[in-house]
C-alpha positions as CSV (number, residue, x, y, z in Angstrom):
1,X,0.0,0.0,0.0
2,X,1.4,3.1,-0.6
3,X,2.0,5.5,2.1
4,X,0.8,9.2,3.1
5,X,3.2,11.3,5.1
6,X,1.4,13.8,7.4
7,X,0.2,16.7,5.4
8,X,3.1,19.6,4.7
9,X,2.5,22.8,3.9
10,X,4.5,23.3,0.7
11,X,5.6,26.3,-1.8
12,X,3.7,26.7,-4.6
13,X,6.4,27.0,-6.9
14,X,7.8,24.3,-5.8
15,X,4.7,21.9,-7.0
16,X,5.2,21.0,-10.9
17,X,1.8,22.0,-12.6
18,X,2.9,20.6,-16.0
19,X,4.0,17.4,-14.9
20,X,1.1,15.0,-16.1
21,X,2.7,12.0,-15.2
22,X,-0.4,10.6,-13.0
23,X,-2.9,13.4,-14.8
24,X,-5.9,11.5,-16.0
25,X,-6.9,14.2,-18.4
26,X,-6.1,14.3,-22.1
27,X,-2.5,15.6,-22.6
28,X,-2.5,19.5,-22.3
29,X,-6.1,19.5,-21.3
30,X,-7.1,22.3,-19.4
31,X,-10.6,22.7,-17.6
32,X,-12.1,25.4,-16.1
33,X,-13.7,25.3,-12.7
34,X,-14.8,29.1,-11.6
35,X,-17.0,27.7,-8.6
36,X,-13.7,25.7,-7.3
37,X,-11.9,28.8,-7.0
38,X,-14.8,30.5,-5.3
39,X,-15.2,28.0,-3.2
40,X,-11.6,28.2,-1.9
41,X,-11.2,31.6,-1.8
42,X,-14.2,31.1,0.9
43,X,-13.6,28.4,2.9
44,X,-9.5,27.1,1.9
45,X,-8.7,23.9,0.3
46,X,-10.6,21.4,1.8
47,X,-9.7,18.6,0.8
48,X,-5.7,18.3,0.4
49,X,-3.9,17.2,-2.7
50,X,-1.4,14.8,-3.0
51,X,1.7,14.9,-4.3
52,X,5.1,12.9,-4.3
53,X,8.6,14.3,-4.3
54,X,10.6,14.5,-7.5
55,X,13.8,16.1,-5.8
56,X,14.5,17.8,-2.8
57,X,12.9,21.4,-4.2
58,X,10.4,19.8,-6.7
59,X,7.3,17.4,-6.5
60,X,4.5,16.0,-8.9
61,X,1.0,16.3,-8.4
62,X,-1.1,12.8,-7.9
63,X,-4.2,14.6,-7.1
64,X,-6.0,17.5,-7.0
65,X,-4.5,19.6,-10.1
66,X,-7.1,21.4,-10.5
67,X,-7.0,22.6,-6.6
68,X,-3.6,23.6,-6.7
69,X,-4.4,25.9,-10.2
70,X,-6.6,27.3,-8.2
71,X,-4.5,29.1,-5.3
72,X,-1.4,29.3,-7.5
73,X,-2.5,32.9,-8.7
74,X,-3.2,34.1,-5.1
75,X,-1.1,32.0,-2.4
76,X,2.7,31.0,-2.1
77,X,2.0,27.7,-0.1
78,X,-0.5,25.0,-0.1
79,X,-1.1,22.8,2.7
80,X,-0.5,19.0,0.3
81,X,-0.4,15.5,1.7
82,X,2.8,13.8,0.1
83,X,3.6,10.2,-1.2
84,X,6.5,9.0,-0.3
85,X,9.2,8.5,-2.8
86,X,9.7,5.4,-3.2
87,X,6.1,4.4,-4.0
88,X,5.2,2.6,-7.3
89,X,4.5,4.4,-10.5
90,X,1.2,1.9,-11.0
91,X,0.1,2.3,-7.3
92,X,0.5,5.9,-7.4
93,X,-1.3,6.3,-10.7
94,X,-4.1,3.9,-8.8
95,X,-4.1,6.6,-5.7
96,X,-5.1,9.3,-8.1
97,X,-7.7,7.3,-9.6
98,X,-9.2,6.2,-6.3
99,X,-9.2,9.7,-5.2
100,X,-11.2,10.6,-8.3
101,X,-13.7,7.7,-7.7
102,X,-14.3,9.1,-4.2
103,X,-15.9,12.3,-5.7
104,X,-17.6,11.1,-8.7
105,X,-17.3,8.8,-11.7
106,X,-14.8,9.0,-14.0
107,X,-15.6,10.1,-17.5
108,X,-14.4,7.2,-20.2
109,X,-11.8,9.3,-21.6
110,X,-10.4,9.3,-18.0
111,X,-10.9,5.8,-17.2
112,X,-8.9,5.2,-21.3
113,X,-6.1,7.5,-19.8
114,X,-5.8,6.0,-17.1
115,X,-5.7,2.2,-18.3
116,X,-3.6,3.5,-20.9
117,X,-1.1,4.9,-18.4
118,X,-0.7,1.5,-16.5
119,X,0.2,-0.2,-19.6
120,X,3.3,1.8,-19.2
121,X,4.4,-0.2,-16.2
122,X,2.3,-3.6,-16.2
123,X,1.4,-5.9,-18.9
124,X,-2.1,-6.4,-20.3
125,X,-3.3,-9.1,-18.4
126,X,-2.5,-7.5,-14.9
127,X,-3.7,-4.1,-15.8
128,X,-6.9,-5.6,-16.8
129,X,-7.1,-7.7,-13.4
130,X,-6.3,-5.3,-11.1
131,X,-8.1,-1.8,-12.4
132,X,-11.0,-3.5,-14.7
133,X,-12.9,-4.1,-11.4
134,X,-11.9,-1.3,-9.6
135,X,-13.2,1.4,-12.7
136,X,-16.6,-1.0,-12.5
137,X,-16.0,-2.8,-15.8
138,X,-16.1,-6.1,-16.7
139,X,-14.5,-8.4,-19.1
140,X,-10.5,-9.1,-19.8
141,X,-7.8,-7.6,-21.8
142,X,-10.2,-7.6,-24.7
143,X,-12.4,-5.0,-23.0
144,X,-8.9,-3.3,-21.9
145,X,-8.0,-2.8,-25.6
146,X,-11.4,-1.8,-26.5
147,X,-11.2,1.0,-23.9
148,X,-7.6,2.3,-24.9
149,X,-8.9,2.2,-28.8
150,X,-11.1,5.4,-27.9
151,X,-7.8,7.3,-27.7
152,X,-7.6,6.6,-31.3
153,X,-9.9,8.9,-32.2
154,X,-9.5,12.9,-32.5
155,X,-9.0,15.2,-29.8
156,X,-12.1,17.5,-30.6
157,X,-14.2,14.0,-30.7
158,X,-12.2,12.7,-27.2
159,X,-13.2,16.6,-25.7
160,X,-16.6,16.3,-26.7
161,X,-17.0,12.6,-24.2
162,X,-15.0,14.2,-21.7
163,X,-17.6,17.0,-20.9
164,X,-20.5,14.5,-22.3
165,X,-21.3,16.5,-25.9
166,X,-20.8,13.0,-27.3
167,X,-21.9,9.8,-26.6
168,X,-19.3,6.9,-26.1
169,X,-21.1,4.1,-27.3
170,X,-21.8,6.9,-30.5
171,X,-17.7,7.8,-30.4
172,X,-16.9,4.1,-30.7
173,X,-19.2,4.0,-34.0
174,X,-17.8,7.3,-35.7
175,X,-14.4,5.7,-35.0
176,X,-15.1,3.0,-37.2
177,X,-16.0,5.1,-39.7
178,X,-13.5,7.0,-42.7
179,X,-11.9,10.2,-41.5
180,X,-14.2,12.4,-43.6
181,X,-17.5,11.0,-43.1
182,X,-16.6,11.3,-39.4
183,X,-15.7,14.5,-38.9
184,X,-18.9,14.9,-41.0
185,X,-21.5,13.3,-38.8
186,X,-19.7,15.0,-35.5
187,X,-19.5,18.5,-36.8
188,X,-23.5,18.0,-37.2
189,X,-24.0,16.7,-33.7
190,X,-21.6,19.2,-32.1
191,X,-23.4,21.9,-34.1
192,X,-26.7,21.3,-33.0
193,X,-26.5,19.6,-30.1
194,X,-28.2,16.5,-30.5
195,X,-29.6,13.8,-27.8
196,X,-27.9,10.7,-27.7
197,X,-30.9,9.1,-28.8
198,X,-30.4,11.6,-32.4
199,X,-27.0,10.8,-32.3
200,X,-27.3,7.5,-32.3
201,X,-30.7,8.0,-34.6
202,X,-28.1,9.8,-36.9
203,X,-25.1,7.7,-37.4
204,X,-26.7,4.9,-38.3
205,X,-29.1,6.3,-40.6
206,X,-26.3,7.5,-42.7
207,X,-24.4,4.6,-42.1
208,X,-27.3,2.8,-43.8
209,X,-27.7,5.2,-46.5
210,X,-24.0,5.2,-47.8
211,X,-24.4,1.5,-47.5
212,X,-27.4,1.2,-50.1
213,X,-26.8,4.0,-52.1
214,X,-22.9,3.5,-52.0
215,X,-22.2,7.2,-51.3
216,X,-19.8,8.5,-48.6
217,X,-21.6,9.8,-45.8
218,X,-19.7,13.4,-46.7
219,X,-22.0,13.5,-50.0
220,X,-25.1,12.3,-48.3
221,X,-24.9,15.2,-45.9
222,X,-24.3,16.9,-48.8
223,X,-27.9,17.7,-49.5
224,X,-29.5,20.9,-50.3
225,X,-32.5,20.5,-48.2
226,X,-30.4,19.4,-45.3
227,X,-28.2,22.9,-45.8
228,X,-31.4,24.8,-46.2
229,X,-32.6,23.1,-42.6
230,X,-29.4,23.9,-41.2
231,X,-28.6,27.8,-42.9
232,X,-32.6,28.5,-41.8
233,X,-32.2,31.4,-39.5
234,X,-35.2,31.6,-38.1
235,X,-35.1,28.1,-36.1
236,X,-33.4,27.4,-33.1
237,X,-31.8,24.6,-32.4
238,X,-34.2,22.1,-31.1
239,X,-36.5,22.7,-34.3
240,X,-33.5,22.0,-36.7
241,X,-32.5,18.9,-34.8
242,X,-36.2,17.9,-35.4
243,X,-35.8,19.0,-38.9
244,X,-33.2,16.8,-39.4
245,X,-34.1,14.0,-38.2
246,X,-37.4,14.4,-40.6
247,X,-34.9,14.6,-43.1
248,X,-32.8,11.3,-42.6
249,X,-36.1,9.3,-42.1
250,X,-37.6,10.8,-45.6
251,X,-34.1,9.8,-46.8
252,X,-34.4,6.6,-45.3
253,X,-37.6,5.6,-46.4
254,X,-39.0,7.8,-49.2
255,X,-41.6,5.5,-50.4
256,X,-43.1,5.7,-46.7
257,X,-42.9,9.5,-47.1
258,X,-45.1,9.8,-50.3
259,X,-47.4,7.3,-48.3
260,X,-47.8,9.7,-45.8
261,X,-48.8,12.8,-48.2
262,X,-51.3,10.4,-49.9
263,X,-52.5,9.2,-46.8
264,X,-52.7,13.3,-45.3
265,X,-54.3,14.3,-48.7
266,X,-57.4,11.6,-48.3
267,X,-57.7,12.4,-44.2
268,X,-58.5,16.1,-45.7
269,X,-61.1,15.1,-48.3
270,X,-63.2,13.1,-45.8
271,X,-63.8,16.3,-44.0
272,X,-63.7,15.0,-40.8
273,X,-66.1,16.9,-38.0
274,X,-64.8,17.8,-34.5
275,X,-63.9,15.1,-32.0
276,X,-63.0,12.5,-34.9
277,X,-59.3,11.1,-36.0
278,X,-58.0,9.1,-38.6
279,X,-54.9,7.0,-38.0
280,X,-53.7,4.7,-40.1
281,X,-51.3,1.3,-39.2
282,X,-47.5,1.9,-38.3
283,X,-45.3,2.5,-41.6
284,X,-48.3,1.6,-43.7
285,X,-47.7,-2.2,-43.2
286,X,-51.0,-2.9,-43.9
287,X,-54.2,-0.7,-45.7
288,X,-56.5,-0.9,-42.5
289,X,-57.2,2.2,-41.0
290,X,-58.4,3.6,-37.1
291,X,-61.0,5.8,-37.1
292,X,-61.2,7.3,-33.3
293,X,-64.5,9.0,-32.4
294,X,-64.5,11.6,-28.9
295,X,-68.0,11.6,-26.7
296,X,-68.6,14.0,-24.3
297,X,-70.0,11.0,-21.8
298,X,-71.4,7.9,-21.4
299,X,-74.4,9.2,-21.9
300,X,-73.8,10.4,-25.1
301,X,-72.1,7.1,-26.2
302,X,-75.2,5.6,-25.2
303,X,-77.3,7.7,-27.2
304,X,-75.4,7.2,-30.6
305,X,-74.1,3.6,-30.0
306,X,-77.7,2.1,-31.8
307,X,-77.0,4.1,-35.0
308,X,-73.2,3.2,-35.1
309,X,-73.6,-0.2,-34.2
310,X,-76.2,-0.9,-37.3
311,X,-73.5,1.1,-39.7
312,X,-71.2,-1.4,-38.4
313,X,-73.2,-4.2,-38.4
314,X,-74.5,-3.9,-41.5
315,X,-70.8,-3.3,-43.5
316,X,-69.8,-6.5,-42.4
């Protein structure tokens, strides 16, 4: 177990910010927390962070980054609780992931980093072992790799599942997907904010679209009614994500489309009086129709049942 001296009070300076050596953000990631600093500029820091010694004047930070940012601009000395040298690099890595887990969940970029930093300094098979269970995941190396293989994909895309813009389970698809028609499908779900459910609605739509009309995904967003949805100034975003996905299922299933004009078209000849609605069968799978009739009260049921019953009587 790796040990905690008693907690020092240490120089700022002295503490290397830009060491990311047991970071679990992306490299160079910087977030912003204004209610962090506000909160210790009221009350103090909490909640120490850790750190281990690199020298006799320097030390890394385990934990608690974002803590030490935020007293750097207005304090020479933090009180930190420090590792001991001599502690592994895995169990140390471990200690910043444990303190994250005692705050909240990790994101899945974090937990990637994090995996993908013990593979530095234990094979496959222990890593997955020993921290699979701990980050609430289960399977075996297999679900190891396929964890790291979200780093693959591009920083705006790994940014956008860090503060939860993009799905994972949608990330994973787009990063099987060609660099262009990627980029493609993310720059529209980044622009307008979908739901996971449109996102995932989305991808594979198009993914089924360039598969039957064997067109890159690039050209099928390439559409001038979807740029007229999109360029259309007077909707907000909500109505253009609504837009759009009216788009992709007309694209998806045009016959279905022209059955619903046909099918809107006769509704609107039969001149239906208030209190009635016609609805026909889901998709148009078959030609039978629903025709749904509003009464005030029983009473009034009562009153017309006799002369509905003989209509429907007498048509079968």
């Amino acid at each position: 177990m790796p040990l905690l001296l008693r907690a020092t009070r240490l120089p700022v300076q002295q503490i290397d910010l830009k060491d990311e050596t047991f970071s679990l953000n992306l490299p160079g990631e910087s977030l912003s927390y204004p209610d962090l600093a506000k909160s210790i500029a009221a009350t103090g820091i909490l909640h120490p962070p850790i750190v281990q010694e690199k020298s006799k004047s320097s030390y890394r930070v385990v934990a608690g980054r974002q803590r030490l940012r935020a007293v750097s601009d207005t304090c020479t000395s933090c009180d930190c609780l420090v590792l001991a040298a001599n502690t592994g690099m895995a169990e140390t890595l471990a200690l910043a992931m444990q303190e994250t887990l005692l705050s909240r969940q990790p994101s899945p970029v974090e937990k990637a980093v994090f995996l993908n930093k013990e593979l530095h300094w234990l094979d496959e098979e222990e890593v997955a072992k020993r921290f699979l269970p701990l980050l609430g995941i289960k399977g075996d190396v297999q679900q190891l790799q396929r964890f790291i293989k979200l780093l693959e994909l591009e920083e705006p895309l790994l940014m956008a599942v860090q503060v939860g813009k993009l799905d994972e389970t949608v990330a994973r698809e787009l990063g099987k997907l060609p660099f262009g028609d990627r980029m493609a499908l993310f720059d529209l779900i980044d622009l307008l904010s979908l739901s996971v459910g449109n996102q995932k609605k989305l991808v594979n739509g198009c993914r089924e679209l360039s598969g039957r009309q064997d067109l890159s995904i690039i050209k099928i967003l390439n559409d001038q009614e979807l740029h007229a949805i999109l360029d259309h100034e007077a909707s907000n975003l909500p109505q253009k994500a609504g837009q759009l996905m009216n788009w992709l299922n007309k694209m998806r299933s045009p016959r279905l489309e022209e059955a619903e004009k046909e099918f809107r078209t006769f509704r609107g000849q039969l001149n239906l009086p208030k209190g009635t609605n016609l609805q026909h069968v889901q998709s148009f799978e078959k030609d039978t129709m629903t025709l749904e009739l509003e009464f005030a009260n029983r009473e009034q049921l009562a009153q017309k049942w006799p002369l509905l019953r003989e209509i429907i009587a007498g048509d079968k």
